[in-house]
C-alpha positions as CSV (number, residue, x, y, z in Angstrom):
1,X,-17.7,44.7,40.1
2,X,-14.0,45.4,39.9
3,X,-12.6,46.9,43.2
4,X,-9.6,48.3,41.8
5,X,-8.6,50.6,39.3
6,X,-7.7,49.2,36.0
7,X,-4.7,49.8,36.5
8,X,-4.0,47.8,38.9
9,X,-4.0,43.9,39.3
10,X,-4.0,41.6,42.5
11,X,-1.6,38.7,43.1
12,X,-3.6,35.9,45.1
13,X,-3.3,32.4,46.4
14,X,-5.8,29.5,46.6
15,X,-5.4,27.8,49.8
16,X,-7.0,24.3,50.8
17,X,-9.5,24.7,53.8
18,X,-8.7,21.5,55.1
19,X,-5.2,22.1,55.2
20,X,-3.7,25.4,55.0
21,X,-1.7,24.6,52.0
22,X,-1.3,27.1,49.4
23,X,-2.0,25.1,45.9
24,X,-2.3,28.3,43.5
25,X,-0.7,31.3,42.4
26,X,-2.6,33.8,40.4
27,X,-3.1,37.6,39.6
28,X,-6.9,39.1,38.7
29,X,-8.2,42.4,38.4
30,X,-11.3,41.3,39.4
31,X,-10.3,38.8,42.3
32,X,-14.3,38.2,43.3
33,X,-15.0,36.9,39.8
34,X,-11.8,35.0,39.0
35,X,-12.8,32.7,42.3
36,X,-16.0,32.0,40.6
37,X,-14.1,31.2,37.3
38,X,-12.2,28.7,39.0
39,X,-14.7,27.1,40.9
40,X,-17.1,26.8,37.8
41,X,-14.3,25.7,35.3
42,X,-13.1,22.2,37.1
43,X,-13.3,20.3,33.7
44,X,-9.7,18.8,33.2
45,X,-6.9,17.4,34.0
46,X,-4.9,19.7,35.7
47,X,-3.5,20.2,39.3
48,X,-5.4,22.9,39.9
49,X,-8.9,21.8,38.8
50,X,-8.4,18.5,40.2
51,X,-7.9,19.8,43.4
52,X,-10.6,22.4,42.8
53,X,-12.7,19.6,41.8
54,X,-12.3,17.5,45.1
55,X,-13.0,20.1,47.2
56,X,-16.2,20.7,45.5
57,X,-17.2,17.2,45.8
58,X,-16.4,17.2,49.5
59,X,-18.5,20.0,50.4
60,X,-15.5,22.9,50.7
61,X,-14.1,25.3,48.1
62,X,-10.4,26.9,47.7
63,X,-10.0,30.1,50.2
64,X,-8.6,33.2,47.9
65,X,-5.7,35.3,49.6
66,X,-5.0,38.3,48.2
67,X,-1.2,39.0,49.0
68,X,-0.1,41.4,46.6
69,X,-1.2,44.3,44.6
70,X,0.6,45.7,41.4
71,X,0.5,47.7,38.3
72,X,-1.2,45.2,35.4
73,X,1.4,46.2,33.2
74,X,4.0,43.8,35.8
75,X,1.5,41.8,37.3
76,X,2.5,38.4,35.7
77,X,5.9,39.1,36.2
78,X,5.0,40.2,39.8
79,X,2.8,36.4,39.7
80,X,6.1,34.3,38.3
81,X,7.9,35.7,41.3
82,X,5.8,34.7,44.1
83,X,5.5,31.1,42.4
84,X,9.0,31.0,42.5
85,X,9.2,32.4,46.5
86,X,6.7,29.9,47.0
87,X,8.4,27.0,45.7
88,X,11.7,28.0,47.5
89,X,10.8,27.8,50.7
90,X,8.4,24.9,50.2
91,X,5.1,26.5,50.4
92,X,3.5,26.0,47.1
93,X,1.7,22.4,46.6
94,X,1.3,21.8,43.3
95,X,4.5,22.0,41.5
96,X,2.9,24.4,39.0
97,X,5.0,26.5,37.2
98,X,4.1,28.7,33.4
């Protein structure tokens, strides 16, 4: 169940447990759900599932922080902006970019 209304979209980040690293930057309208999406889908190669993928296998899981909320029409403009705040001062781990 969707906690906001449609309208509306979350920016988040996945952060390591182990760490405190922030490794993700996303945007969900239904942030309790996309968590579970990215912990079920950990087939492939990328950063993110990799990562995802040895938490899993070492007992944790990613911690979702929700820092953001925006209207859905701008959320993945709203997203590509704190990727690239992240990455300026150093605080995203991953190197992803869209």
């Amino acid at each position: 169940m969707s906690f906001l209304p449609l309208t509306h979209s979350v920016i988040y980040v996945l952060v390591d447990p182990r760490d405190g690293l922030i490794r993700y930057v996303g945007t969900s309208q239904n942030p309790n759900t996309r968590l579970k999406e990215h912990v079920r889908e950990i087939d492939g190669e990328s950063k993110v599932k990799v990562w995802i993928k040895g938490l899993i296998e070492s007992g944790s899981r990613p911690l979702m922080v929700i820092i953001d909320t925006v209207i859905s029409d701008e959320a993945e403009k709203c997203e590509m902006e704190w990727i690239d705040h992240f990455d300026k001062f150093g605080h995203l781990h991953n190197n992803r970019k869209k």
